[in-house]
KOLVEXDREN-610606 format. One record per residue: x, y, z of N, C-alpha, C, O in turn. Coordinates in steps of 0.2 Angstrom, whole numbers. Atoms other than C-alpha are relative to their C-alpha. Layout:
> X_Y_Z_X_Y_Z_X_Y_Z_X_Y_Z
...
//
This chain:
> -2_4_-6_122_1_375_-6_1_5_-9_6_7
> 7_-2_-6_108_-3_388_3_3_6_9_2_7
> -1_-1_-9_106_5_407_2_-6_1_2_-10_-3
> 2_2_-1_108_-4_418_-7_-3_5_-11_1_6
> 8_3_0_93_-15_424_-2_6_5_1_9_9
> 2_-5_-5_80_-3_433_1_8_-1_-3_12_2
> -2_-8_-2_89_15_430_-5_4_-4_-7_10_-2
> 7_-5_3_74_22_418_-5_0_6_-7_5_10
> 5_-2_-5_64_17_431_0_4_4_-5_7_5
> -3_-6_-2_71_27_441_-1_5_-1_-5_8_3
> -1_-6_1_72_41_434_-5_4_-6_-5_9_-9
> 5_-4_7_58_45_422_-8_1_5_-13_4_4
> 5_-1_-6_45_43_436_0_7_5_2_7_11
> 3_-4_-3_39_59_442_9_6_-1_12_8_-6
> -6_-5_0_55_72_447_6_-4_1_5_-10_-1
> -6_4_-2_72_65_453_2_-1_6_8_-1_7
> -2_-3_-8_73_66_473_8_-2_0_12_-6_-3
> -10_2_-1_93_66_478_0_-4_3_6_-4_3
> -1_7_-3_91_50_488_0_-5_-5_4_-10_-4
> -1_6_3_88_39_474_5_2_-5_9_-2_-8
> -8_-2_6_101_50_462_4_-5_4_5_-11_3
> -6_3_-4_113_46_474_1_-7_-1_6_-10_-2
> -1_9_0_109_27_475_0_-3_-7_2_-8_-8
> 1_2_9_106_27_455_8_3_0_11_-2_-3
> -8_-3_3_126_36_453_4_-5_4_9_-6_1
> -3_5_-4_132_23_466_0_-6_-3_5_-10_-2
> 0_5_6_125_9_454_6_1_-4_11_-3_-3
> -2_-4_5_133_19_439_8_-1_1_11_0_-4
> -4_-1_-3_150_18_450_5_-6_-4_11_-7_-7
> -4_8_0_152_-1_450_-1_1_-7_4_3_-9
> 2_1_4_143_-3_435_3_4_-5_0_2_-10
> -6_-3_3_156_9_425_6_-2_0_10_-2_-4
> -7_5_-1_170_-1_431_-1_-7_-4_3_-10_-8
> -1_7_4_163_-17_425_0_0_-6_3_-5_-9
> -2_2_7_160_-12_409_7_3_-4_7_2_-10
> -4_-2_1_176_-3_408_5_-7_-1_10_-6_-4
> -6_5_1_185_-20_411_-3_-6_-5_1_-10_-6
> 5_7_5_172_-32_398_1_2_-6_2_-2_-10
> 1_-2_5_171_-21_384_6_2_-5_9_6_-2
> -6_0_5_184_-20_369_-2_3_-3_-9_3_-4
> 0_-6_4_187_-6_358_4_-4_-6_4_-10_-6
> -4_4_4_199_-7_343_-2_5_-5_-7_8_-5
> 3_-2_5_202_1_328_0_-4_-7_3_-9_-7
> -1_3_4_201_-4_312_2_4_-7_2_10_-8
> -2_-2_6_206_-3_294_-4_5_-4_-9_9_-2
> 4_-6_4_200_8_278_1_6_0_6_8_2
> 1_-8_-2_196_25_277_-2_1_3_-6_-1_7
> 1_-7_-5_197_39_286_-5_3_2_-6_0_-3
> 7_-3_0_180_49_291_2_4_5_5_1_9
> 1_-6_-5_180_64_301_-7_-1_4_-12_-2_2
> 5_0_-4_170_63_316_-6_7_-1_-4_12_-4
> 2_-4_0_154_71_318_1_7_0_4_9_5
> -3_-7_-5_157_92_317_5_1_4_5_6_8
> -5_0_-4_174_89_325_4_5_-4_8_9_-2
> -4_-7_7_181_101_308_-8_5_0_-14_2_-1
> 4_-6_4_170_117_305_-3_-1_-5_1_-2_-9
> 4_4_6_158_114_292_2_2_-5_4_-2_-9
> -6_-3_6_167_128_280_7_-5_-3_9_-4_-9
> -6_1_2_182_118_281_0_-10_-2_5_-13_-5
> 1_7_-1_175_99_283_4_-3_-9_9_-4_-10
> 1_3_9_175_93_263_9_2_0_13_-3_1
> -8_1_2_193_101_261_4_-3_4_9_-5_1
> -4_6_-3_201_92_274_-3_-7_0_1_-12_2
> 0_7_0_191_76_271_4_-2_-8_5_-8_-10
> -4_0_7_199_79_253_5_1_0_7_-1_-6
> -8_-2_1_216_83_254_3_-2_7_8_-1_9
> -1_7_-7_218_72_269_1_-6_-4_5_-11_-2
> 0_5_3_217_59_256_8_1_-7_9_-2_-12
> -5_-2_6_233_65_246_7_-4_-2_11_-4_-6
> -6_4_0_246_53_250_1_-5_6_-1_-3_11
> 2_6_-7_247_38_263_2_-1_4_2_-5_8
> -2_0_-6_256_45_275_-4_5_7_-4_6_13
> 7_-3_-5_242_55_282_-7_0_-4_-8_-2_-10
> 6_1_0_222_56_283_-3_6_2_0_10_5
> 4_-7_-3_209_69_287_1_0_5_2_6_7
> 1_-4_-7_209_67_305_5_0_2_6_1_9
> -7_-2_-2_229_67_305_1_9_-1_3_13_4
> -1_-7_4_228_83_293_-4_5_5_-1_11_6
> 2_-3_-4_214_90_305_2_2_8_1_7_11
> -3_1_-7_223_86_322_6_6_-2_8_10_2
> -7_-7_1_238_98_314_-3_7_-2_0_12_1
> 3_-7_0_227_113_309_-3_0_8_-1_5_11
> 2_-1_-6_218_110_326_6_4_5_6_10_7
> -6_-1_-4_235_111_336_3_6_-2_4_11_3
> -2_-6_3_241_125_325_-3_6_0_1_10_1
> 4_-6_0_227_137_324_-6_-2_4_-10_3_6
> 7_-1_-2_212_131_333_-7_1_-7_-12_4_-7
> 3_-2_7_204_132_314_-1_6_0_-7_8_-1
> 4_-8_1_205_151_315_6_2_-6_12_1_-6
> -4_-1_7_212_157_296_1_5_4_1_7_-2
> -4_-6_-3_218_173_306_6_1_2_10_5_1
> -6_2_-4_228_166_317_8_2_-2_10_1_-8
> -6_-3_4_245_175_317_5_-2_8_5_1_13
> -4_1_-8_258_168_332_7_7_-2_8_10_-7
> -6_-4_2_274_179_337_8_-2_-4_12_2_-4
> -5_2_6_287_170_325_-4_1_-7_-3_-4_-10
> 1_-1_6_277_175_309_-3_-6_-3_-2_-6_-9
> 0_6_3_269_158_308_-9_5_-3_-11_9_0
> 7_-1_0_250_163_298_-5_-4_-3_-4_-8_-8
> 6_3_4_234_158_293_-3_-6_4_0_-8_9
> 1_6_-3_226_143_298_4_-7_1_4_-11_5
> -5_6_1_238_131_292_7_3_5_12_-1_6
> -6_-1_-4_252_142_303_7_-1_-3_12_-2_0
> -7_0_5_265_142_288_4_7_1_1_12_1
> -5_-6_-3_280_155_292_0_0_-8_-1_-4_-12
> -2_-2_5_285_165_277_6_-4_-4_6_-3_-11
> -6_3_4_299_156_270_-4_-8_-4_-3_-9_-9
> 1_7_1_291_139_270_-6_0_-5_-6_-4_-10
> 8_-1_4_273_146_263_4_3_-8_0_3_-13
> -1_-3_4_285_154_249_3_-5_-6_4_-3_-12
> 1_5_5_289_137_242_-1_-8_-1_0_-13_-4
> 4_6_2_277_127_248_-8_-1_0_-13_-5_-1
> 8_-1_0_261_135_249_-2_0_-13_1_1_-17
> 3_1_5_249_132_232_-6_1_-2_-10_1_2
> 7_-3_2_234_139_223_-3_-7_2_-1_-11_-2
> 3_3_0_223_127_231_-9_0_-1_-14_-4_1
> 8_-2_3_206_134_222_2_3_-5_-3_5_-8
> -3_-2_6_217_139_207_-1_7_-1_0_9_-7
> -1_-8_1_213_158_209_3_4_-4_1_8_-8
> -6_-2_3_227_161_203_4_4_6_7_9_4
> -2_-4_-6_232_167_220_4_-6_4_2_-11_3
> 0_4_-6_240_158_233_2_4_5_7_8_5
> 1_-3_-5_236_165_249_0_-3_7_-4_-6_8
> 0_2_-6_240_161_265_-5_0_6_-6_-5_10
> 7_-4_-4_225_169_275_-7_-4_-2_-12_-5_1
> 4_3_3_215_159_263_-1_-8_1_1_-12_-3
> 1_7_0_209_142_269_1_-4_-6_4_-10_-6
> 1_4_6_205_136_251_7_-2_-1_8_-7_-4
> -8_2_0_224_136_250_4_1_4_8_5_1
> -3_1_-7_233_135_266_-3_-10_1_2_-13_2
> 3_6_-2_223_117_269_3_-4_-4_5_-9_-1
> -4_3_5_229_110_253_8_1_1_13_-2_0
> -9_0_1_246_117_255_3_-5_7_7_-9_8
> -2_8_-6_247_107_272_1_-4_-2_7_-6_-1
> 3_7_1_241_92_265_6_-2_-6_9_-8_-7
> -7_1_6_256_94_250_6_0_4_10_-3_2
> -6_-1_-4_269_99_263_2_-4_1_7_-7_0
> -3_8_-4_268_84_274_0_-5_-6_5_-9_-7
> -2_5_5_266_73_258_6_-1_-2_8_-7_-3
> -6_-3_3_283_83_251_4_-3_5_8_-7_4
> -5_3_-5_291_79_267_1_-8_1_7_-11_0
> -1_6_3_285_62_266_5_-3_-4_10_-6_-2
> -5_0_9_293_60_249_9_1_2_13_-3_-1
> -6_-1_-4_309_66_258_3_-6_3_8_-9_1
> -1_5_-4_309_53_271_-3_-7_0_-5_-11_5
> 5_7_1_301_38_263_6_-7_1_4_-13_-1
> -7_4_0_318_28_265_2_-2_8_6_-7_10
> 0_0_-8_319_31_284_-5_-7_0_-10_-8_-4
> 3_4_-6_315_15_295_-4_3_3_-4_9_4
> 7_-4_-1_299_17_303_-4_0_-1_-6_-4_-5
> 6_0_4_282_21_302_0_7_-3_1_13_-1
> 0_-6_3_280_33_289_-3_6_1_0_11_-1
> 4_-5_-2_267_44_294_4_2_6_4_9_6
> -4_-2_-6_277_46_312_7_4_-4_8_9_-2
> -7_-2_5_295_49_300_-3_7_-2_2_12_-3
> 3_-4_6_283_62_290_-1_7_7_1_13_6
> 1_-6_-5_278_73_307_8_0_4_8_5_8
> -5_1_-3_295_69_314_3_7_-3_5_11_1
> 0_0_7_299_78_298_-3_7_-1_0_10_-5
> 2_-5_0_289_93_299_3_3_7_6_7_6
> -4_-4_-7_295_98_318_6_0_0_8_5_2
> -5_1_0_311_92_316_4_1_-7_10_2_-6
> -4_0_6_317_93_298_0_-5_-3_2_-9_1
> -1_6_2_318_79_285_8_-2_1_8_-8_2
> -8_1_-1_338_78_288_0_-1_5_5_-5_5
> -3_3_-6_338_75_304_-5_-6_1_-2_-10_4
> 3_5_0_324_62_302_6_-5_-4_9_-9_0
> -5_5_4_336_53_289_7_-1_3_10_-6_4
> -6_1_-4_350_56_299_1_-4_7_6_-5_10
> 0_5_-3_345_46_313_-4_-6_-2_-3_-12_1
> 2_8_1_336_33_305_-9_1_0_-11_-4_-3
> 8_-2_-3_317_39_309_-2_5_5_3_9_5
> 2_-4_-4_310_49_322_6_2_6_7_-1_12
> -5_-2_-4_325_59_329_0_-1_8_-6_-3_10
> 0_2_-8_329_57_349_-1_7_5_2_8_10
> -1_-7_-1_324_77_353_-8_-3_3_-13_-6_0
> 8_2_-3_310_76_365_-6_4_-3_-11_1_-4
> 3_-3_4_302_91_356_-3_-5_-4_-6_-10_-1
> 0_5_6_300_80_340_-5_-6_2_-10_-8_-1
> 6_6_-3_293_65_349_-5_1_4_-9_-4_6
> 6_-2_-2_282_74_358_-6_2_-5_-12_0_-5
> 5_-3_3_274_83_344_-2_-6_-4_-8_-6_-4
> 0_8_2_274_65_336_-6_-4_4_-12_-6_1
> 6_3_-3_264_57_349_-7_4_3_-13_2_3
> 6_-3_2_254_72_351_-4_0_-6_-10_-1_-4
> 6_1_6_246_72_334_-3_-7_-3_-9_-7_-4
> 2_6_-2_244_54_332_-6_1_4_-12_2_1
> 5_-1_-5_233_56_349_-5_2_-1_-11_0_0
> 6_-4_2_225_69_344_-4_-2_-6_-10_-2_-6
> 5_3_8_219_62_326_-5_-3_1_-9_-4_-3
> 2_6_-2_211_50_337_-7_4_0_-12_1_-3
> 5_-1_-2_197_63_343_-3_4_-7_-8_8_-7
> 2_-4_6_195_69_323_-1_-6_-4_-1_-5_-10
> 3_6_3_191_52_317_-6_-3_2_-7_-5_8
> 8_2_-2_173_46_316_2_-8_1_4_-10_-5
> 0_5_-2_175_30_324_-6_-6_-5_-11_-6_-7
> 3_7_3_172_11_315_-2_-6_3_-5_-11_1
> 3_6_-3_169_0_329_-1_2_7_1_8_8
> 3_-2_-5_163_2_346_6_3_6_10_0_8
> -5_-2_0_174_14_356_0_-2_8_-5_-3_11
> -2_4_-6_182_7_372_-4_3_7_-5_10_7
> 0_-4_-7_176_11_389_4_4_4_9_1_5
> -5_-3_-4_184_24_400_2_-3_7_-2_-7_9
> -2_5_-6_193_17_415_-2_5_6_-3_3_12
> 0_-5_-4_192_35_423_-8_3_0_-9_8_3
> 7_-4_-2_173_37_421_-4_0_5_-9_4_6
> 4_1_-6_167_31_436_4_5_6_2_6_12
> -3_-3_-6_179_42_446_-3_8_1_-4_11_6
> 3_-5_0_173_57_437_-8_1_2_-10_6_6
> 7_0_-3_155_54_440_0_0_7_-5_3_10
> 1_0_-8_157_51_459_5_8_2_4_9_8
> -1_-6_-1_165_68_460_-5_4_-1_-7_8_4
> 7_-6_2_150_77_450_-4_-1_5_-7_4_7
> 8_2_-3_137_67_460_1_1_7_-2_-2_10
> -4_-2_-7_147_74_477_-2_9_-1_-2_13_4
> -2_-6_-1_146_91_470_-11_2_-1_-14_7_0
> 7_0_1_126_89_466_-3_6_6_-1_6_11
> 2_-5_-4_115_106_473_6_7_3_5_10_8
> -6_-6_-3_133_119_473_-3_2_-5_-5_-1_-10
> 1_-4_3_129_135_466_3_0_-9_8_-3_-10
> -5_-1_6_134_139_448_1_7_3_-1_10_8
> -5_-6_2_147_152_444_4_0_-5_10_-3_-5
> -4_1_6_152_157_428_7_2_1_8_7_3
> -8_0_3_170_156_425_2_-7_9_8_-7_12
> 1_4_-5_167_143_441_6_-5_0_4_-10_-4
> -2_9_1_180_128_442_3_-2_8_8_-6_10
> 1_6_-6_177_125_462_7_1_4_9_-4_6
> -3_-1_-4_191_135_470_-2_2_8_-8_3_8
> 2_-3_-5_190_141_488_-2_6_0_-6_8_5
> 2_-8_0_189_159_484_-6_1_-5_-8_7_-4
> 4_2_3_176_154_471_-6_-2_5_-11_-3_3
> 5_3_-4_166_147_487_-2_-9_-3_-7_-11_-3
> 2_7_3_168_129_478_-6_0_-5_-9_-6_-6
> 4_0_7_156_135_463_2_-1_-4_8_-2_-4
> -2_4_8_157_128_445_-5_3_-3_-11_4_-1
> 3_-2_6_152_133_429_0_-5_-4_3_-10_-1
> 1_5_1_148_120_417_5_-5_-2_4_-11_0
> -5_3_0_165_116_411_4_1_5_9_-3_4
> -3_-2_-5_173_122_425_-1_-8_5_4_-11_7
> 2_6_-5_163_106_435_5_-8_-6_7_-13_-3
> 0_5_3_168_93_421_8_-1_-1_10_-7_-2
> -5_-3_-4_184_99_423_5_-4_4_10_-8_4
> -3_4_-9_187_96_442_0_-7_-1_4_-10_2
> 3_7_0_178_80_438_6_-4_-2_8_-9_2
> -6_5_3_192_72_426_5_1_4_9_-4_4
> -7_-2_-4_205_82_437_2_-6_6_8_-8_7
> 1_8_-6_202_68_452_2_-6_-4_7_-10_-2
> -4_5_6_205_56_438_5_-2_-3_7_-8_-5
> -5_1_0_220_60_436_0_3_-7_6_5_-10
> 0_-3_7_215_68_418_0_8_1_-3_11_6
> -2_-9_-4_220_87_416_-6_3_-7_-2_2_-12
> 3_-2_5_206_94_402_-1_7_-1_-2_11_3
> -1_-8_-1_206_111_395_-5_3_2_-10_-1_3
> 2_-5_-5_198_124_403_-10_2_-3_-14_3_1
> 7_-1_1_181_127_390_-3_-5_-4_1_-10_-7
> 8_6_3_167_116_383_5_-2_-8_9_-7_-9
> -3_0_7_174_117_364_6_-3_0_6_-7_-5
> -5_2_1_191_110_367_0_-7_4_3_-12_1
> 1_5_-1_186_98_379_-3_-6_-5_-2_-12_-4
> 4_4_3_175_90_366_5_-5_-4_4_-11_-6
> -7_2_1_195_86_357_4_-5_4_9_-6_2
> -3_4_-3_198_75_372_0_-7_1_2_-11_5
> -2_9_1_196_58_364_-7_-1_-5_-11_3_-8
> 5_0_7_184_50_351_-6_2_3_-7_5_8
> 9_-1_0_165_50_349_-5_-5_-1_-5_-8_-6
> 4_6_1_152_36_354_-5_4_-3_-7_10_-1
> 10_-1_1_135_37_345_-3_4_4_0_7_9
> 2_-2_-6_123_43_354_-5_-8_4_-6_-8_10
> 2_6_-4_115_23_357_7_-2_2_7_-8_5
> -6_5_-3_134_18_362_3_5_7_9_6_8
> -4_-4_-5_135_32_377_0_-5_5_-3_-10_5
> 1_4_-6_140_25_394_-1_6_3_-2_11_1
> -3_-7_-1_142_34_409_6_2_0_10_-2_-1
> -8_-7_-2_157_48_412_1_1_-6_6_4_-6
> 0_-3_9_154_51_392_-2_8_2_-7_9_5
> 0_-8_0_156_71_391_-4_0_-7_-3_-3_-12
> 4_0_5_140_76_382_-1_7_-1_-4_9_3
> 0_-3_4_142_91_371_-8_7_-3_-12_5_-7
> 5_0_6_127_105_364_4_7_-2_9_11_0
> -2_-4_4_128_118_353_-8_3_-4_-13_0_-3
> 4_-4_3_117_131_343_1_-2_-8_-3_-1_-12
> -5_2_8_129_126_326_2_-10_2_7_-12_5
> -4_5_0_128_107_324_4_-3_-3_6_-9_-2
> -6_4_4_141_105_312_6_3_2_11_2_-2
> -7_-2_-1_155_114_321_1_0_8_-2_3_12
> -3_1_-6_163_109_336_2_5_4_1_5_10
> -4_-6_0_172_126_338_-7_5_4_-6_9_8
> 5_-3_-2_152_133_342_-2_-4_6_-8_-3_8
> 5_0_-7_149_125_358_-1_2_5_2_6_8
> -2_-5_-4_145_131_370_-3_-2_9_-4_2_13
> 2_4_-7_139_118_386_1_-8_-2_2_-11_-7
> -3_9_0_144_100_392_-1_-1_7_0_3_12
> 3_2_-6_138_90_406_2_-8_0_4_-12_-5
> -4_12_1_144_70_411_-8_-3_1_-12_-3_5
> 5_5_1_131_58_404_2_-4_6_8_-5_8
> -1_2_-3_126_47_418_-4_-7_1_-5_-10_6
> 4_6_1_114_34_410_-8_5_-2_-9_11_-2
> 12_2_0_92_34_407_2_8_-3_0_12_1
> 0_-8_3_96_50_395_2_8_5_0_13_2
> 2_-4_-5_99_61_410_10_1_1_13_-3_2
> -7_-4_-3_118_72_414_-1_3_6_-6_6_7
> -2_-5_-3_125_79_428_3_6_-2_9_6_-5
> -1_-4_3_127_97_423_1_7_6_-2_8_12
> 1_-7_-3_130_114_430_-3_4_-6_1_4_-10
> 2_-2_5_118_123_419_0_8_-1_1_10_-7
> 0_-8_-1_118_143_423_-4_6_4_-9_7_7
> 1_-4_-7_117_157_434_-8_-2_0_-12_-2_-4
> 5_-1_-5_104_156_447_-2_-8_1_-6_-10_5
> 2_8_0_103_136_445_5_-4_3_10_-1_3
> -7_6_-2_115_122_453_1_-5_-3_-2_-5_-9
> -3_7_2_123_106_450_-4_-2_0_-7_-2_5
> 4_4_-2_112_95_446_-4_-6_-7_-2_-6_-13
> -1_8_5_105_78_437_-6_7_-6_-10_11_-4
> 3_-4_4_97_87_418_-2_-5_-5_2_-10_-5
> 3_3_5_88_78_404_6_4_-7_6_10_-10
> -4_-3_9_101_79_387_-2_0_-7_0_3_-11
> 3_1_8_91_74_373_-4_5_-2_-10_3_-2
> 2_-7_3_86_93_367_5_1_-6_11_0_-7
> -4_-4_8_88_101_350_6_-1_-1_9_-4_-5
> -8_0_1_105_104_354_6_-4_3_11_-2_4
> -5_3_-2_113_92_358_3_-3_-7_0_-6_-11
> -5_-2_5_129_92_347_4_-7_0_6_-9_-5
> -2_5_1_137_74_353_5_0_6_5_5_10
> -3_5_-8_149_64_367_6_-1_-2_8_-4_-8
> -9_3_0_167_62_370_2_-7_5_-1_-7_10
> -1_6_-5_173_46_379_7_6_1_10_8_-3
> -7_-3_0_189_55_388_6_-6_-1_5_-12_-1
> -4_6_-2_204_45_388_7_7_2_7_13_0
> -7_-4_-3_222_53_396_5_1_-6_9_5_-5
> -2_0_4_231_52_380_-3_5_-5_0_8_-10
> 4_-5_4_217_62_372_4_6_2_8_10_-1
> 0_-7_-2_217_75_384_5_5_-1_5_11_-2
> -7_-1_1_235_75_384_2_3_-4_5_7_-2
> -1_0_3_236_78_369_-1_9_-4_3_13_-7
> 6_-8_1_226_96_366_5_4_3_9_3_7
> -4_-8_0_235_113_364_-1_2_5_-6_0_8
> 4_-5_-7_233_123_379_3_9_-3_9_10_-5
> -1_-7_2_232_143_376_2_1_7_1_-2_12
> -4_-5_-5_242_156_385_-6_1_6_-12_1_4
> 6_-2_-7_232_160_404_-2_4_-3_-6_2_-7
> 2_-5_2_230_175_397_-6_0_-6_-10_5_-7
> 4_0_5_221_170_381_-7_-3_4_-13_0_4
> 7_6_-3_210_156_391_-2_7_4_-8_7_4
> 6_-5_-4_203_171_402_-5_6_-4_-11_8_-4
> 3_-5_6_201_183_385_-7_-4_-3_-12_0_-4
> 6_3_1_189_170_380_-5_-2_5_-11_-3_4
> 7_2_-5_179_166_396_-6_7_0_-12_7_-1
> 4_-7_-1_176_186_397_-4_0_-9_-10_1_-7
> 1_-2_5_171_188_378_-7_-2_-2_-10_1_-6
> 8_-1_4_155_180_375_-5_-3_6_-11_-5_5
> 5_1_-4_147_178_393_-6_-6_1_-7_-10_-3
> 4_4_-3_135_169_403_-5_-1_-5_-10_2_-2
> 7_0_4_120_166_389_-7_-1_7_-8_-6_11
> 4_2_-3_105_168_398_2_6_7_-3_9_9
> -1_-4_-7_112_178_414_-6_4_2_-8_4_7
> 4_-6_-2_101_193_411_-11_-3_2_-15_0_5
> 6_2_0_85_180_409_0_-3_6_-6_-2_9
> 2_4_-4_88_169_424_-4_0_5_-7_-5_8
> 5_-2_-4_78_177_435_-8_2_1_-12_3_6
> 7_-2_5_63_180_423_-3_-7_-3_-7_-7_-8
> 6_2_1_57_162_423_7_-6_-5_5_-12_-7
> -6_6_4_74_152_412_2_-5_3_4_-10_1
> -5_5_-3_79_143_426_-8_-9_-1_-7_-15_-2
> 5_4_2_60_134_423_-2_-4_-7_-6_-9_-8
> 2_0_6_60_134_403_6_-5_-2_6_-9_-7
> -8_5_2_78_125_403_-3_-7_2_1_-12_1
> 0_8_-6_69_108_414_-5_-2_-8_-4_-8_-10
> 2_3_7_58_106_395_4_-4_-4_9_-1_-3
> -5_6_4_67_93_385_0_3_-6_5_2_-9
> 2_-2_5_60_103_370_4_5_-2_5_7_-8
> -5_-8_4_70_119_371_5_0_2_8_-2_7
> -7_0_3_84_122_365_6_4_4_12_3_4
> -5_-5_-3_91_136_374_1_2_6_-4_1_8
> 1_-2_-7_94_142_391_8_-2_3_10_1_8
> -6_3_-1_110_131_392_6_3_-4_5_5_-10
> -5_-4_3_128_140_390_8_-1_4_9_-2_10
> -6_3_-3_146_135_391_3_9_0_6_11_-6
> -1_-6_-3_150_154_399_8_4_-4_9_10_-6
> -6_-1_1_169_151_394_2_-4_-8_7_-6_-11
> 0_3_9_164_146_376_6_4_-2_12_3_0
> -6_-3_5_172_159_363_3_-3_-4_2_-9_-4
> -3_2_6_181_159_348_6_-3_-1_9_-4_5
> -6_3_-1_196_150_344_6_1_2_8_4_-3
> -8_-5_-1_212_156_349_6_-3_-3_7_-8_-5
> -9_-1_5_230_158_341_4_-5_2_4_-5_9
> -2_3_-4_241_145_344_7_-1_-1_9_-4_-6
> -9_0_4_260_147_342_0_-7_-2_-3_-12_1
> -3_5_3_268_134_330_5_-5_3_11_-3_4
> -6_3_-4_278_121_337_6_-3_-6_10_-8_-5
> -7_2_4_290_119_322_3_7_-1_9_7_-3
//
C-alpha cells in the first residue's frame, strides 16, 4: 500500500523535527479515514494457513495438521482454542484440574485424550497428544451434533462449552450467554491465527489511535507505564499502544505478545497507519515478543522504546521485526484476559531489556536501523495459565 504523496519526503531527509511529525500525523489522520472508508476486506474460501508465527514454532505443523481432521474446524479455529485455553503453555494447570495445554480435565482426557505420537503413552502434559486429542474431541462432538440446525462449526463449540445435549436439545447453539459467548469468542479469535488471503480491511479506529500517540510524542518512558497520573502520564511500550486504542473505544491486553492476537495480519507492503507493529528476538513465535509501536507510514512508528528514551517517531525495519496486527474490536474483544495478579507476575519477571545499558550509550545504538536490540516489551513474559471455560 503506498504513503501518501510526499510522506518519504518527509521523513527520510535528515532527522525528524516535531513540527513536520505533527503535520505528517495530521495528514495520516484524514488520510486513515479515507482509506478506511474506500478499501474492502473479505475473506475467502480454501484452506486454512496459520498466520505468520501466530502458533509457536514447536507446535505450528501439529495444529496446521490436525486442524485439518474434520470440516467443522481448522487450524486457526483449533489454535484460537489452545490459545484461549493455555496461552500455548503445556504446563498450564487451572484450579478445577483442567491440564496441559489443551486444558483437558481428568474425566474428559480419560476418554478422549489419544496417543497422538503413538508412544504408546497418552499424556496429557505432552503436546504431541494433547493437540491431537483436541482436534479429535471437537470433531467427536461434531459427530454428535451434526443433525443440529446451524452452522456446524458454531454447534460443535456450542458443544464443547455447553455439552452436545443441550446443543441437540435446543436445536443449535443453546440460549446460555456463557455458550454464546464462548462461541463468538473463538470464531473472533481464529480470525487473528489465520494467515490472511486477500487484502485485510482497514481499521476504522486507526486514526484515533495515532492522534493520541502523536499527542503523547516526547513523555518519558516507564516500564510497566500505561500513563496514569500517579505514573506522571509515562508509558512503556505497550502500555502507550494500549492507552492509544483505549480512546478508540478498543480495550487491548495489557503486554505486547497478546496484543499481537488482536485481529489479523497485513503483509508488511499492505501496512497502513494504526497497524500495531510487532518485534521479537524468536521470529517464528508470537508468545516471544517482546516490543510494539503503531506504524504511522514511510517505514517509521510511534513507539515508547526504553528507559531513559521518550515517546517518539522510530524507524521499524530492523532484524527484528516479527509482523503487524490490524486491531479491530471484535478481535480485541475476543482475547483471554489473566487474573490482575498474573498480568503483574509477568511485567515483573523478565524486566526492562536494556535498563542497566541505557545510560552507556543504548539510547544512541537503538536510532541504527541495523540493530537488532535495544528494543523491549518490559511487560513481555511467558505465557500464563488460563482457567477453562467449559
Amino acid at each position: 500500500m503506498g504513503d501518501p504523496g510526499g510522506v518519504k519526503k518527509v521523513l527520510v531527509v535528515g532527522g525528524i523535527g516535531i513540527t513536520a511529525c505533527l503535520g505528517f500525523v495530521a495528514l495520516l489522520f484524514v488520510g486513515t479515514l479515507a482509506a478506511a472508508g474506500s478499501l474492502a476486506g473479505g475473506a475467502a474460501g480454501g484452506a486454512v494457513a496459520l498466520a505468520k508465527g501466530a502458533v509457536p514454532a514447536q507446535y505450528q505443523a501439529l495444529v496446521q495438521k490436525w486442524g485439518n481432521l474434520c470440516p467443522a474446524i481448522n487450524p486457526a479455529l483449533l489454535a484460537a482454542q489452545l490459545y484461549q485455553e493455555s496461552g500455548f503453555n503445556p504446563k498450564a494447570q487451572s484450579p478445577a484440574a483442567a491440564q496441559g495445554i489443551a486444558q483437558f480435565i481428568p474425566g474428559t482426557w480419560a476418554t478422549h485424550g489419544i496417543d497422538g505420537n503413538k508412544d504408546g503413552v497418552r499424556d496429557v502434559w505432552d503436546p504431541q497428544d494433547a493437540i491431537p486429542s483436541a482436534a479429535y474431541y471437537d470433531c467427536e462432538l461434531a459427530k454428535y451434533v451434526k443433525d443440529a440446525p446451524g452452522d456446524p462449526t458454531h454447534n460443535m463449540l456450542a458443544a464443547y462449552n455447553a455439552g452436545p445435549y443441550a446443543v441437540i436439545k435446543y436445536g443449535g447453539v443453546p440460549p446460555y450467554s456463557e455458550t454464546q459467548n464462548y462461541v463468538k469468542t473463538i470464531t473472533d479469535l481464529s480470525k487473528s491465527f489465520a494467515r490472511p488471503v486477500t487484502r485485510v480491511e482497514p481499521s476504522k479506529q486507526a486514526a484515533q489511535a495515532i492522534q493520541y500517540a502523536q499527542q503523547k510524542l516526547g513523555t518519558p518512558y516507564l516500564w510497566g507505564g500505561t500513563g496514569t497520573a500517579e505514573q506522571g502520564g509515562r508509558f512503556d511500550c505497550s502500555g502507550l499502544t494500549q492507552a492509544a486504542y483505549r480512546t478508540a473505544g478498543i480495550e487491548l491486553p495489557r503486554v505486547a505478545n497478546d496484543q499481537y492476537n488482536a485481529g489479523p495480519h497485513p503483509s508488511r507492503d499492505e501496512l497502513l497507519p494504526g497497524d500495531l507493529v510487532f518485534f521479537s528476538d524468536d521470529l517464528t513465535n508470537s508468545r516471544a515478543i517482546r516490543h510494539v509501536g503503531i506504524y504511522v507510514g514511510g517505514g517509521y512508528m510511534i513507539d515508547a522504546p526504553r528507559p531513559g528514551a521518550v515517546v517518539r517517531f522510530s524507524k521499524m525495519d530492523t532484524p527484528d521485526y516479527f509482523g503487524a496486527t490490524r486491531v479491530t474490536a471484535a478481535g480485541a474483544e475476543a482475547l483471554p484476559t489473566a487474573p490482575a495478579e498474573e498480568q503483574k507476575a509477568e511485567e515483573q519477571e523478565e524486566g526492562p531489556e536494556g535498563a542497566a545499558s541505557a545510560e552507556q550509550g543504548e539510547e544512541a545504538r537503538r536510532e541504527e536501523p541495523e540493530a537488532s536490540g535495544g528494543r523491549s516489551d518490559e511487560a513481555g513474559g511467558p505465557a500464563v495459565s488460563r482457567a477453562p471455560t467449559s
